[in-house]
FITIZA-614039 format. One record per residue: x, y, z of N, C-alpha, C, O in turn. Coordinates in steps of 0.001 Angstrom, whole numbers, plus 500000, padded with zeros to 6 digits. Layout:
// residues N
XYZXYZXYZXYZ/...
This chain:
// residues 141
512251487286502165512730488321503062511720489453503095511333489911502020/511218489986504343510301491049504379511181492073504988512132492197505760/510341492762504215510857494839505065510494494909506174509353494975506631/511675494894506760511476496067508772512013497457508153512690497832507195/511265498045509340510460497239510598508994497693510154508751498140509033/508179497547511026506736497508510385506224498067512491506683497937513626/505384498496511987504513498738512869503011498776513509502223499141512637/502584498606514329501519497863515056500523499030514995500680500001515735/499403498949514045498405500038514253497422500011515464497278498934516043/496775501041515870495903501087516879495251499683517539495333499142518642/494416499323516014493576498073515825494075496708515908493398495722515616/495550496674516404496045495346515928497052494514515068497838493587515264/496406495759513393497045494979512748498674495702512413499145496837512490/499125494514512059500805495145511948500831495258510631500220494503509874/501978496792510060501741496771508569503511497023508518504289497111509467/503702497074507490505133497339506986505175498787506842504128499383506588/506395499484506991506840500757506996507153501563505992507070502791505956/507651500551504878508113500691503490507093499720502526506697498554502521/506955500748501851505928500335500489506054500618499302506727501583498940/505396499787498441505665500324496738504628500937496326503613500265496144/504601502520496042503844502919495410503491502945493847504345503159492987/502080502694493563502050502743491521501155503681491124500337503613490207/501405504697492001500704506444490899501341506138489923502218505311490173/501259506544488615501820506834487582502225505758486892502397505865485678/502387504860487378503239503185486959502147503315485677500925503461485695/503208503189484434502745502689483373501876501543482851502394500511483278/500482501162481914499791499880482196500829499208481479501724499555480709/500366497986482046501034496686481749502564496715482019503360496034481372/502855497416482855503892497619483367504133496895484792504937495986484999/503035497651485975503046497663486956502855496338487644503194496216488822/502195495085486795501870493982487341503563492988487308503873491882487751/504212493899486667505229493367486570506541493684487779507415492958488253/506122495323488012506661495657488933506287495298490378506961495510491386/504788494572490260504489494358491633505111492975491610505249492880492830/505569491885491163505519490747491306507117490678491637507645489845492374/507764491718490944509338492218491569509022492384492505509538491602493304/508209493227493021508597494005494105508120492821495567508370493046496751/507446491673495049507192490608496181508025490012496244508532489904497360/508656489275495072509879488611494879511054489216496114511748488440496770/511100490445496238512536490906496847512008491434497944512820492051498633/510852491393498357510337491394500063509166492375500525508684492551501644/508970492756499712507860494126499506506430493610499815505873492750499132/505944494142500781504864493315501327503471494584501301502267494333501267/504010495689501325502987496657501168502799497736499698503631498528499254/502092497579499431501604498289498160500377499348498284499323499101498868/500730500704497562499339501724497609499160501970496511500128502095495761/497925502115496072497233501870494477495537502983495171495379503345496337/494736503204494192493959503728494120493107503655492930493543503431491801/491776503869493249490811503747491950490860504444490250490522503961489170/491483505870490656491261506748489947493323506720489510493864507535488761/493864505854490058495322505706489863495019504372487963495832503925487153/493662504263488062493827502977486934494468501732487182494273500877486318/495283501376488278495691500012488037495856499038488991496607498065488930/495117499352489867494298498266491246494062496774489848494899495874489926/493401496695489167493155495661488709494741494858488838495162494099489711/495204495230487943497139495089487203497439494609488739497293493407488962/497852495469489828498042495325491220497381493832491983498167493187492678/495968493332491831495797492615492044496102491182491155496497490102491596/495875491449490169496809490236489501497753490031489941497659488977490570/498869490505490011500122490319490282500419489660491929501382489006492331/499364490056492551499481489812493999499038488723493931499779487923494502/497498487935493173496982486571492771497647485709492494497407484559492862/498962486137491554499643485455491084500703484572492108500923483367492229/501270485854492813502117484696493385501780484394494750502585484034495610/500382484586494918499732484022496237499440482183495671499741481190496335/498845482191494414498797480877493212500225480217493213500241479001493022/501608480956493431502584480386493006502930479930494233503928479210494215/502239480182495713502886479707496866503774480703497230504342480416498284/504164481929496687505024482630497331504916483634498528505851484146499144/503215483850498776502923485001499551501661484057500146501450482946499658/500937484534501114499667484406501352499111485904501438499804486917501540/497817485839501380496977486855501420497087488049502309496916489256502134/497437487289503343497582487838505013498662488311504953498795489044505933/499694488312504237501213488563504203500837490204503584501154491041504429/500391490671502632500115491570501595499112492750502425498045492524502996/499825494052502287498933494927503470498977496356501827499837497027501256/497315496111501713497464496901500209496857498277500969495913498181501754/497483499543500662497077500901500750495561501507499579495777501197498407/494954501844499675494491502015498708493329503471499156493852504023500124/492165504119498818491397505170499184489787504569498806489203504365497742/489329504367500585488353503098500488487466504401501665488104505427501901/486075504241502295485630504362502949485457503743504016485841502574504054/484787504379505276484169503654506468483319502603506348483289501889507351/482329502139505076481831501034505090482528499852504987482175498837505588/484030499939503870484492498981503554485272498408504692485816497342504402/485496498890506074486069498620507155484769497540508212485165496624508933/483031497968508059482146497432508261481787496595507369480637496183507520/482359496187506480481716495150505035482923493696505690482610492506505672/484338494283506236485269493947506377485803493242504762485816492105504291/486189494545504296487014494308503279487960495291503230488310495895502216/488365495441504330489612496200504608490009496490506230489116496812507014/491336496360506648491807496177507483491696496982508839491396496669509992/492232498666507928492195499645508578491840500812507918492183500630506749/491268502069508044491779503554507406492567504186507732492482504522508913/493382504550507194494824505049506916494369506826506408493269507116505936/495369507709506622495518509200506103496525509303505129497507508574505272/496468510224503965498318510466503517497714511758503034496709512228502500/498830512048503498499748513852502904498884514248503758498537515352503338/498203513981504900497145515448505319497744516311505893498869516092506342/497042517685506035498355518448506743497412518311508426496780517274508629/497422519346509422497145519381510905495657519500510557494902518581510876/495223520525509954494043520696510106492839520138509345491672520363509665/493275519297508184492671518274507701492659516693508520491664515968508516/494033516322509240493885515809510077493015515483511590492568514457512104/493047516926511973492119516866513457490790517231512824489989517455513732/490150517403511442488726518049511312488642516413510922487496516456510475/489047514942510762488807513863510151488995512903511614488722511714511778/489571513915512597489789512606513865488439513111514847488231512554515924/487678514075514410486632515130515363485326514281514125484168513935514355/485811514224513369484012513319512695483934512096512180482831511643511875/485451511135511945484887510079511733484806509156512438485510508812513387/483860508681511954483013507298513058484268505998513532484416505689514714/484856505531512720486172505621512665487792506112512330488338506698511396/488015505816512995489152506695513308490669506391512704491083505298513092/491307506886512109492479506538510864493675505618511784494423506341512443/493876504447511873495143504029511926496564504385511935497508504153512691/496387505071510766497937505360510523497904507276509667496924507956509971/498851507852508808499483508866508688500340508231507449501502508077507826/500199507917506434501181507751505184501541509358504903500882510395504832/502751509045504798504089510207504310504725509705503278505607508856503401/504369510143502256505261510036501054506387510632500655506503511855500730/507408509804500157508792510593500111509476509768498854509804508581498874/509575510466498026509943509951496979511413509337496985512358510099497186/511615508072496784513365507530497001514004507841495470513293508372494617/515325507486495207515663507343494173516144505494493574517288505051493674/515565505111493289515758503690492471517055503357492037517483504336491425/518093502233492061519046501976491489518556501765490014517650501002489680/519519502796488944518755502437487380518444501463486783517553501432485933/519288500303487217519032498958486286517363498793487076516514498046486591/517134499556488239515434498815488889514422499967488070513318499539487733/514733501323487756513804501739487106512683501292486492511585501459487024/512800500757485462511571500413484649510972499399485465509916498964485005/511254499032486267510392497627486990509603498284488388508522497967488884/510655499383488830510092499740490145510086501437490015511017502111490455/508948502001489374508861503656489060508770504110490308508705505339490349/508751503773490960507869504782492412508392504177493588507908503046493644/509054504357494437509643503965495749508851505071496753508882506260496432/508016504571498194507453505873499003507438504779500103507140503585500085/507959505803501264508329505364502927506843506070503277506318507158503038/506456504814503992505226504834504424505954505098506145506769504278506566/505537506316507001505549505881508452503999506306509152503764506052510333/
């Protein structure tokens, strides 16, 4: 079962609306929470370099792409990449989050490409028994 609704970026590609975020996700935690969080329909994930656990994140996504449960193409990962990695094509689209107006229009006036989307983070509250598996719930629109 996947999360609606999802929506159609500039470029094409369609991403999901709702995502699992892992700021803070504890190590050796999070590979656990990502493999929940595919299991029960969660198709988008945002991780970052300096977040520590892109590695953890990709395991978990390896895993059950290996188990037959996902394909590659299914999995729309958020992450804080540059304009080359969009020309290397190792990434889909560039995406914004939290910007406010004027960080926004000074990034749509110089970059060479141009952001897809607007991530808004909003912190949910988790049913407790999902806590420890799923720290971080954030509505991507």
């Amino acid at each position: 079962m996947d999360f609606e609704p999802s929506v159609t970026l500039h470029n094409g590609q369609k991403m999901p609306m709702l995502g699992l975020g892992t700021w803070q996700s504890p190590p050796n935690e999070v590979r656990e929470a990502v493999k929940t969080a595919i299991d029960v329909g969660y198709r988008m994930f945002d991780t970052a370099y300096f977040y520590g656990n892109e590695a953890e994140v990709g395991q978990a996504v390896q895993q059950k792409i290996d188990k037959g449960k996902i394909k590659r193409d299914d999995i729309f990962i958020t992450t804080k990449e540059l304009e080359s990695a969009v020309d290397q094509g190792l990434v889909r689209a560039i995406g914004l989050s939290n910007f406010n107006s004027v960080q926004t229009e000074y990034i749509l006036e110089h970059a060479r490409i141009k952001p897809a989307n607007m991530q808004v983070q909003s912190l949910c509250r988790a049913l407790p028994e999902h806590t420890a598996l799923i720290p971080r719930l954030y509505l991507f629109v």
